[in-house]
C-alpha positions as semicolon CSV with decimal commas, in nm:
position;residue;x (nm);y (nm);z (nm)
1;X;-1,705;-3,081;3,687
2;X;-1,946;-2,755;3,757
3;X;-2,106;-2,750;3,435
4;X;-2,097;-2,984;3,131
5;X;-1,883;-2,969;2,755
6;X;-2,127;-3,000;2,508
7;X;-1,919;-2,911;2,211
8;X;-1,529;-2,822;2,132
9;X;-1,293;-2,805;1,823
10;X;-0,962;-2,731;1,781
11;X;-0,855;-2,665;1,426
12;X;-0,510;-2,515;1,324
13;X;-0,436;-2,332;1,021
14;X;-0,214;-2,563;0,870
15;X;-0,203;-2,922;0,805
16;X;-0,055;-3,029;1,146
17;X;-0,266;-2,949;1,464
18;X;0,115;-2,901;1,651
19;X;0,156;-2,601;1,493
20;X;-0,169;-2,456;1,604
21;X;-0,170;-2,155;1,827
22;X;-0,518;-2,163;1,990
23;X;-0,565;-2,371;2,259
24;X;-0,918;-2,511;2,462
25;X;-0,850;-2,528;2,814
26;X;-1,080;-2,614;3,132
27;X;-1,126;-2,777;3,467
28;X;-1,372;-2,744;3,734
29;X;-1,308;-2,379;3,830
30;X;-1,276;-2,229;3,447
31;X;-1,313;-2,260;3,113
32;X;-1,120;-2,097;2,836
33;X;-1,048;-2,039;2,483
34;X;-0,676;-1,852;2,430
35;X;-0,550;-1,730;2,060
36;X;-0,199;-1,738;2,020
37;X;-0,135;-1,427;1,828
38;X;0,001;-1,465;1,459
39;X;0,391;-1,371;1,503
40;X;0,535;-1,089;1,300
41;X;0,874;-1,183;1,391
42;X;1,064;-1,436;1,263
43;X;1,197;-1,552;1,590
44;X;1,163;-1,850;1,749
45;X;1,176;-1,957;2,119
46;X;1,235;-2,321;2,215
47;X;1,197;-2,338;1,872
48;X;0,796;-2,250;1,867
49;X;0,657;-1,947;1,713
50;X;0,578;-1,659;1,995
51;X;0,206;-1,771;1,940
52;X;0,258;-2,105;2,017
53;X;0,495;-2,100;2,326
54;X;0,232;-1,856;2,473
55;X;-0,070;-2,091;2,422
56;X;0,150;-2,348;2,630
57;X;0,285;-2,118;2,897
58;X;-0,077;-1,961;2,966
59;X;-0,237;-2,324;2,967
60;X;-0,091;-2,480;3,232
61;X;-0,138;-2,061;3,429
62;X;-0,516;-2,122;3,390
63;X;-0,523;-2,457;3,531
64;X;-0,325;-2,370;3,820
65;X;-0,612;-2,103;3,928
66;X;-0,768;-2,086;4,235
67;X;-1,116;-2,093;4,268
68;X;-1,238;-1,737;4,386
69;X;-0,922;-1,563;4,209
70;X;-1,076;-1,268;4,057
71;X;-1,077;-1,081;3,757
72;X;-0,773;-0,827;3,883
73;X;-0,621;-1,155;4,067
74;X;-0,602;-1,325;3,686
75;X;-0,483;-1,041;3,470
76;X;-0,140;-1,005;3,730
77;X;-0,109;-1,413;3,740
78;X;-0,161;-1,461;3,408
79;X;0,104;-1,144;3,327
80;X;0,352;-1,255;3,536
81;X;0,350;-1,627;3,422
82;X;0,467;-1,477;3,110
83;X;0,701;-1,189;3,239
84;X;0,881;-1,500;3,427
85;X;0,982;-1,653;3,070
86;X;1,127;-1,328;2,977
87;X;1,325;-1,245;3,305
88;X;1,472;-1,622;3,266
89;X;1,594;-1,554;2,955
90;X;1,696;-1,239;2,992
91;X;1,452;-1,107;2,765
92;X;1,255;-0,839;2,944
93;X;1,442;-0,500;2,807
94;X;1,457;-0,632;2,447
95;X;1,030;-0,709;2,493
96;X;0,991;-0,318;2,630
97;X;1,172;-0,165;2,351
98;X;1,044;-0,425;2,051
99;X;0,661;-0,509;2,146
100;X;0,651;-0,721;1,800
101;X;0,849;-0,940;1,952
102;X;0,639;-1,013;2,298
103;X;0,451;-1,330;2,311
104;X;0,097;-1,222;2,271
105;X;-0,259;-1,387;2,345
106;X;-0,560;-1,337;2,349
107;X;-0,777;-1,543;2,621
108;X;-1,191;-1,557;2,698
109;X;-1,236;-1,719;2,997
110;X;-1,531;-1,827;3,235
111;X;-1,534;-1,791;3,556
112;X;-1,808;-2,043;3,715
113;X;-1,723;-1,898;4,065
114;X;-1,799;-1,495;3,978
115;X;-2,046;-1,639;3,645
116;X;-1,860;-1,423;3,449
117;X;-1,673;-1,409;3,096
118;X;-1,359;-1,220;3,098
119;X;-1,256;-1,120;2,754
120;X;-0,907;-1,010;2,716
121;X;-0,782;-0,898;2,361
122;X;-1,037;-0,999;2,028
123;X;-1,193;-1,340;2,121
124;X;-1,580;-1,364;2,103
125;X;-1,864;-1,564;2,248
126;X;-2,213;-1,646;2,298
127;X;-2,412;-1,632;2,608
128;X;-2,759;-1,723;2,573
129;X;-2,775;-1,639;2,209
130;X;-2,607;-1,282;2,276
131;X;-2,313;-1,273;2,048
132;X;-2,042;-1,029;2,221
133;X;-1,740;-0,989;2,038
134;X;-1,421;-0,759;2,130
135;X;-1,281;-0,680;1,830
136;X;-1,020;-0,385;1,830
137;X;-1,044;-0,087;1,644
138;X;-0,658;-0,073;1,472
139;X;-0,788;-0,484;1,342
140;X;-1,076;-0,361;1,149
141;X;-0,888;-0,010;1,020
142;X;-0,581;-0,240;0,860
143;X;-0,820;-0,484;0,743
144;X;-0,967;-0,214;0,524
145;X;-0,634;-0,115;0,408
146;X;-0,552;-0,516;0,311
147;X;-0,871;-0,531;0,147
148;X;-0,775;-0,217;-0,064
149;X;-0,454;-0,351;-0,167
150;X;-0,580;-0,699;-0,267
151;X;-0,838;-0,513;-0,470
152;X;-0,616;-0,277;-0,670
153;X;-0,410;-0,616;-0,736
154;X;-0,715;-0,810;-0,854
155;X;-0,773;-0,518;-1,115
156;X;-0,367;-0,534;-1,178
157;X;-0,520;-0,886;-1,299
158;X;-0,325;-1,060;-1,011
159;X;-0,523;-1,436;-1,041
160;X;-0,667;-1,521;-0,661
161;X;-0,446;-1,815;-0,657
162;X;-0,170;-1,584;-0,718
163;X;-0,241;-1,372;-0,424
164;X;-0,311;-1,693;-0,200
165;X;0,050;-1,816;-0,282
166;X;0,200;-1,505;-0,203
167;X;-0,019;-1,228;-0,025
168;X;0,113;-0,910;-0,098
169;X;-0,187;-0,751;0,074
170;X;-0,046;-0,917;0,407
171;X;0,294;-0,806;0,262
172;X;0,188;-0,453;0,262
173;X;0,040;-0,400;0,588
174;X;0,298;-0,563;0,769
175;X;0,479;-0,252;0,913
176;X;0,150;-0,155;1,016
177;X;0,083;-0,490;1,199
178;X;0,434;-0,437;1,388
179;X;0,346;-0,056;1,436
180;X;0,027;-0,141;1,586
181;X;0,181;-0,397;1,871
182;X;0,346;-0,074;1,992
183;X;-0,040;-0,008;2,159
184;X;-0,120;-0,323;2,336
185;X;-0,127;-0,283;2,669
186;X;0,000;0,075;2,594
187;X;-0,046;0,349;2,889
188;X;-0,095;0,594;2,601
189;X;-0,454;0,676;2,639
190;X;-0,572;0,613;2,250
191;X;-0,871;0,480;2,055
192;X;-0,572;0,244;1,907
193;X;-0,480;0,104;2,273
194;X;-0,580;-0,234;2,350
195;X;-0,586;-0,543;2,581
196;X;-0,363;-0,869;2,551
197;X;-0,192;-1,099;2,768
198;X;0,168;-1,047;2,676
199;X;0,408;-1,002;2,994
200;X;0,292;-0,621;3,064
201;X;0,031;-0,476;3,271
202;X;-0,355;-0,472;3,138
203;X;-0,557;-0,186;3,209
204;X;-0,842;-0,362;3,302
205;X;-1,066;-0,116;3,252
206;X;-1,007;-0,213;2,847
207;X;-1,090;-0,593;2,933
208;X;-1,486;-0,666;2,865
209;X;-1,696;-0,810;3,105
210;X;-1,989;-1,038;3,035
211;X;-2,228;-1,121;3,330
212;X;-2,339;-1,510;3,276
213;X;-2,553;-1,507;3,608
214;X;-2,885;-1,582;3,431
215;X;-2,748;-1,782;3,143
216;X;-2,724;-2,148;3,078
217;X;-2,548;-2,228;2,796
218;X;-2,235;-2,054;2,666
219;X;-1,966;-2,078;2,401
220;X;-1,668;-1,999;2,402
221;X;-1,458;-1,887;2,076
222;X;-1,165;-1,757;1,895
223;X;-1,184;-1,489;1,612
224;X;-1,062;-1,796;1,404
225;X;-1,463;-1,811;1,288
226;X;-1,552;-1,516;1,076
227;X;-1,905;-1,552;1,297
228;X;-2,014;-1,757;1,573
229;X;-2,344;-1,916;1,555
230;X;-2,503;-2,089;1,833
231;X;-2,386;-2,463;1,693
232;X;-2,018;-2,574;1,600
233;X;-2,193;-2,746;1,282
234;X;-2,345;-2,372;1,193
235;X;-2,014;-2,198;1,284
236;X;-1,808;-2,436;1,084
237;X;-2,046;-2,417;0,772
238;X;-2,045;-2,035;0,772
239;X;-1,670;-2,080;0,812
240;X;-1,671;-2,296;0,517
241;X;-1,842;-2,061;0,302
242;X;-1,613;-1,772;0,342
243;X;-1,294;-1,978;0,288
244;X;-1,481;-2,091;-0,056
245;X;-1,592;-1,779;-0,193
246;X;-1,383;-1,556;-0,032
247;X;-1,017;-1,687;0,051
248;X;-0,857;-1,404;0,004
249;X;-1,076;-1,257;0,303
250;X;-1,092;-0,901;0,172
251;X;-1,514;-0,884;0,082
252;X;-1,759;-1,095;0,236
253;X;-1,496;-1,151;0,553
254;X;-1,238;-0,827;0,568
255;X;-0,903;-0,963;0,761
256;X;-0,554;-0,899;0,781
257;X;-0,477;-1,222;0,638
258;X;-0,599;-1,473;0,388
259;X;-0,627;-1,843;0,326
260;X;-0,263;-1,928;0,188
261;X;-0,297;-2,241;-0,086
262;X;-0,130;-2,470;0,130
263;X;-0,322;-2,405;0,470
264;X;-0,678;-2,521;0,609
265;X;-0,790;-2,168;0,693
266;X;-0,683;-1,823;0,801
267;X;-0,624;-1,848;1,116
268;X;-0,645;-2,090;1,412
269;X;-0,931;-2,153;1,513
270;X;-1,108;-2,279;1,909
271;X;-1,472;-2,318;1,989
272;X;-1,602;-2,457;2,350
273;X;-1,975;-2,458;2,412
274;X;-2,084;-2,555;2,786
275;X;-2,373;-2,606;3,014
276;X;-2,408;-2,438;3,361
């Protein structure tokens, strides 16, 4: 291999890794973190959430690169390794008209041959202590919102364990969430547009680039960890923290969703740190 793992974890949201969404993925050519994103649908295909099948379909995509395929090269692969599941199940004018429905990722990936990260939808990482994250805009507006609501519930004298059996904050932004999947990958030219690998054409110009030319070390991440630090032991402490005084996530870490009672975390979480 071209450069060496130091670190990776894997961690899903609930109890059983199976059901986790986020996947660590890398051979000689690449490495790569992708995010399976959270379904707002309730259906299933092949009996996995959208999140999950995605993860698996984009997985074996990214091993199957070439080399030198570029940036431009990856977006249409990686799109049309997911349009192909649609068009053999006849799926493709049902995932136009319902974007909710699409399966969705998010992917960071190196590329040791152009020494670059491509980001594609909110994933983070690290390159020589540079944190670069690509969070998107809509995220951190319904966030706010969530937090609002979880507040005015709190005052209500709704109990935090209360809220992290049932969150009605989640509850209440979810026609947002499904509004909001109508501008991914969206030709409507919007500060709410954004990035994600999902079967439809990325504007690339919305993907962020990181140059990793004069770097040696590198981590790669999901937005599973509220920050990334520079060690998995420091990013799963901080991580620890939030989840302990602030499950809910609506102060010290805003998010669209909380730590339910019965789950590890939030969210999925991925973290890959390698050495040129």
């Amino acid at each position: 291999m071209s450069f060496k793992i130091i670190e990776k974890n894997r961690v899903s949201k609930h109890k059983s890794i199976e059901y986790c969404e986020d996947k660590i993925v890398y051979n000689e050519y690449f490495a790569s973190v992708i995010d399976g994103a959270t379904t707002k649908s309730p259906t299933l295909y092949e009996s996995k959430t959208s999140g999950l099948l995605v993860s698996d379909i984009l997985e074996k995509t990214i091993l199957s690169l070439e080399e030198k395929t570029s940036l431009p090269q990856a977006l249409d692969i990686l799109t049309n390794s997911v349009r192909a599941f649609y068009i053999a199940n006849d799926l493709t004018e049902n995932m136009k008209k319902n974007p909710v429905d699409r399966l969705t990722a998010s992917i960071v990936i190196f590329s040791k041959y152009y020494d670059q990260i491509w980001m594609i939808g909110d994933c983070q990482c690290i390159v020589d202590n540079k944190l670069h994250t690509n969070e998107k805009l809509v995220d951190k507006l319904l966030s706010e919102i969530r937090a609002f609501y979880i507040t005015k519930e709190l005052v209500s004298q709704k109990s935090i364990e209360e809220l992290q059996k049932t969150d009605t904050g989640r509850q209440y932004i979810l026609p947002l969430l499904i509004s909001q999947s109508y501008f991914q990958n969206s030709n409507f030219e919007s500060e709410y547009s954004y990035c994600v690998v999902d079967g439809f054409s990325i504007n690339i110009s919305q993907v962020k680039v990181v140059d990793t030319s004069s770097s040696k070390t590198i981590i790669l991440a999901s937005d599973g960890y509220p920050k990334l630090f520079n060690s998995l032991e420091e990013s799963e402490n901080y991580l620890s923290y939030i989840l302990e005084k602030d499950p809910l996530c609506y102060h010290l870490y805003k998010s669209t969703k909380g730590k339910n009672l019965n789950m590890n975390s939030f969210d999925d979480r991925a973290y890959l740190k390698l050495e040129k």
